[in-house]
N, C-alpha and C positions, 0 to 999 in steps of 0.2 A: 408581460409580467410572469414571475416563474409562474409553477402551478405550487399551490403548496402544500397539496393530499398527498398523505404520505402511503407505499404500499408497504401491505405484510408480504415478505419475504421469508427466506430460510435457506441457512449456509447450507443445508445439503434438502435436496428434494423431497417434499410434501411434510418439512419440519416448519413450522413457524418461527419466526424469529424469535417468540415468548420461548418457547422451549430452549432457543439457542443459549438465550441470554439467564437460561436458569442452569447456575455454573455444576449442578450436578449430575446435567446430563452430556458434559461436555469433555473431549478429549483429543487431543490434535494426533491424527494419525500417519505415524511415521513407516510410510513404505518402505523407507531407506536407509540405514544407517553406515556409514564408516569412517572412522578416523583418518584423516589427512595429515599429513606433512606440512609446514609450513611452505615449501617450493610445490603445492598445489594448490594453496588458495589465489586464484586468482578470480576476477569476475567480481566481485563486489567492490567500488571505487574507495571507500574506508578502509578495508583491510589493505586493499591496494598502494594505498596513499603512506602507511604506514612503511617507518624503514626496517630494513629485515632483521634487526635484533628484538626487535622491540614485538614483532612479528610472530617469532622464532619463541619467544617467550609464551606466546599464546597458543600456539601448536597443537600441544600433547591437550587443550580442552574442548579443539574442534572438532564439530563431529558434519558429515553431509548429511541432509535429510531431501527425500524428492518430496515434493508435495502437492496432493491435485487440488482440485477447486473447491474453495469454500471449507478447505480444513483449517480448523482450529488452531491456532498458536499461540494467542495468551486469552485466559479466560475472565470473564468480567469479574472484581472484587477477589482474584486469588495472589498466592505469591507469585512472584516473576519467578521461578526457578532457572531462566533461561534467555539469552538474548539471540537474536536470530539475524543476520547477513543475509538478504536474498538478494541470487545470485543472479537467475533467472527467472527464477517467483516474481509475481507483484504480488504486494499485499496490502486489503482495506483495513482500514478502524474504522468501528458503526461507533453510532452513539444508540441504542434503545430506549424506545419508550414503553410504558405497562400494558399498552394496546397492543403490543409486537410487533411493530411499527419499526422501521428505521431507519438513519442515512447517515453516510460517509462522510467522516470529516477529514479523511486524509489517508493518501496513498502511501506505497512506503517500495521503494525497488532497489537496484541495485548502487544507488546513490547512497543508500542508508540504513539504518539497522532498526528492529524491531524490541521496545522494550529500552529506550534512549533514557526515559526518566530515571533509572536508577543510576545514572550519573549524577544527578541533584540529590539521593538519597530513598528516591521512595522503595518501596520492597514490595507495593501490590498494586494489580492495577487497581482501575477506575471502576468504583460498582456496574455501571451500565454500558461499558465499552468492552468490545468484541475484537479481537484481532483475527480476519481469517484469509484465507488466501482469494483472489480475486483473476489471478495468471498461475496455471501450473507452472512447477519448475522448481530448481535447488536454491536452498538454502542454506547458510552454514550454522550452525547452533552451538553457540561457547556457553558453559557453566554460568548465571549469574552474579556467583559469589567471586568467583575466579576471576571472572572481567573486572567487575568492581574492585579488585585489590591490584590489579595490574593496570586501573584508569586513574588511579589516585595522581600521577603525573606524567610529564613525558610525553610524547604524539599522541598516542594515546587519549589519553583525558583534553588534550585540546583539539582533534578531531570529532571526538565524542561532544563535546561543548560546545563547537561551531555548529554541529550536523542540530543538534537540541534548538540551536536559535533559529536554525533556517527552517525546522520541524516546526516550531510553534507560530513562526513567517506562512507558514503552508494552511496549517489549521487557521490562524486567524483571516488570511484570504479566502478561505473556502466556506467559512461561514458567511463571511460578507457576500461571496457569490451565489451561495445557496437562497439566499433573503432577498438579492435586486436584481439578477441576471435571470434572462429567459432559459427557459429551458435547453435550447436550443442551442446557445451560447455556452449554458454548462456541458451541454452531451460532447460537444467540439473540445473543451477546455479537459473534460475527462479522458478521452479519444488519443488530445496529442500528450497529456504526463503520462501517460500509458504506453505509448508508440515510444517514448524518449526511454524508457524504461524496459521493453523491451526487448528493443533493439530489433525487432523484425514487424514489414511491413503488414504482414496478419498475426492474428493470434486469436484466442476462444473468447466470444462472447453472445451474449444473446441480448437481444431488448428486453427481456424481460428482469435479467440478468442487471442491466441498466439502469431500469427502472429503479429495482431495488438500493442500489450504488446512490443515487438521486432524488431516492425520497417523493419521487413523483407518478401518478398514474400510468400504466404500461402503454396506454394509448397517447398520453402525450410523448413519450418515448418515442412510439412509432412515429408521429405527425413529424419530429424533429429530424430523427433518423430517414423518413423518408426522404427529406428536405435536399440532406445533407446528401446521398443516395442521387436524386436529383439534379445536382450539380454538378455530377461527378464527382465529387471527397472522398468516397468509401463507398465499400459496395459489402452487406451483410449477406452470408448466405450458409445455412445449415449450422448457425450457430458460430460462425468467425466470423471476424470483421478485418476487412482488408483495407489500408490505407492506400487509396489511388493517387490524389493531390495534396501532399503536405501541404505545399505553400493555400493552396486554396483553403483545405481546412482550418489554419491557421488566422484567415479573415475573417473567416463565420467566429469563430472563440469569442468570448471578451476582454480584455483586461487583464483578469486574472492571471491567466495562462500564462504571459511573461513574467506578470509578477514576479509568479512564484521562482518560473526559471533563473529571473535573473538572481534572486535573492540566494539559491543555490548555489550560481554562478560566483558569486561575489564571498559567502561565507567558504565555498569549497572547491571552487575552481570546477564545479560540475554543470554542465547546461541541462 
């Protein structure tokens, strides 16, 4: 059965999550800025998928941002000022609770864009949800007023609209996994949307790190991860976790896992 103690956590080291989630101590730190050309966006499969006019229109509101781990990108209960492409970023949404407490209810890579609701209209987030980086790496970051007036139709607004259904396809699978799947079963289903997203066979993590991602005790982390360790799947060490046997890791997962793939699959042509 999962475990279902949830730990405190904190998008940057020895912060609590309660502080994260208190949107006036929060601010996404942009290492990086420059403007691109439309014949440089490449790496995000959305921007990609789009044809070049329609591309080329959005251009001159792109900007790159590098971004390390556990920085901020959209802050709980404020406006979206901004939507974000990560290119080689991965990035969590928490949900918080008042104990400082919190867990993931969905990943976001280079299949999709950050900040999708304002497609439907909204203009802020969600009081108790956190957006923050989970995989260093770039991201593209367009105006959100400026997206919104050039999503109103065209590739555009129906790539943003597919990505939104297969977005809310992800959230409502991961709650359902967070509540009946073991632990174990989720560390594996996190491991490979992560790997897919990627695109390389290590990248930065830690158990502890997981933990938090998971909602669950560091030590049931470890018990699972050991497991997995154990079998040859992955091998963690100094803080990265290296995939050894896709296909094996892929049998420990549950259900989930493909779910979600496929349902990406199917709305965007993306595995």
């Amino acid at each position: 059965m999962p475990d279902s103690a949830t730990r405190k956590g904190s998008p940057r080291p020895g912060r609590p999550v309660r502080a994260v989630l208190d949107v006036r101590g929060l601010s996404a730190r942009q290492s990086s800025k420059e403007a691109v050309s439309a014949g440089d966006l490449r790496g995000n499969r959305l921007l990609d998928a789009l044809p070049g006019q329609e591309r080329a229109r959005l251009a001159d509101a792109m900007h790159v941002e590098n971004h390390g781990l556990k920085d901020v990108l959209l802050e709980p209960g404020q406006p979206i000022r901004y939507v974000y492409f990560p290119v080689t970023a991965v990035v969590s949404i928490l949900t918080g609770m008042e104990d400082g407490s919190a867990v993931e209810i969905a990943t976001i890579g280079n299949e999709g864009m950050v900040g999708a609701s304002i497609v439907i209209g909204a203009r802020e987030t969600v009081p108790r949800q956190l957006t923050q980086v989970q995989v260093p790496g770039t991201v593209i970051r367009v105006d959100a007023d400026r997206f919104s007036r050039e999503a109103t139709d065209g590739a555009l607004r129906d790539l943003a609209g597919r990505y939104l259904q297969a977005f809310l396809a992800q959230v409502s699978q991961q709650v359902a996994c967070n509540g009946l799947h073991s632990v174990e079963e989720r560390c594996s289903r996190w491991m490979l949307l992560t790997h897919d997203r990627v695109g390389a066979d290590e990248f930065p993590l830690t158990q502890e790190f997981l933990s938090q991602m998971l909602g669950v005790r560091r030590a049931s982390v470890t018990v699972a991860a050991g497991a997995l360790q154990k079998g040859g799947f992955i091998r963690f060490n100094r803080g990265r976790l290296t995939i050894l046997d896709r296909e094996g890791l892929e049998s420990t997962a549950c259900e989930c896992y493909m779910a979600i793939r496929s349902e990406f699959k199917r709305l965007l042509g993306a595995g």
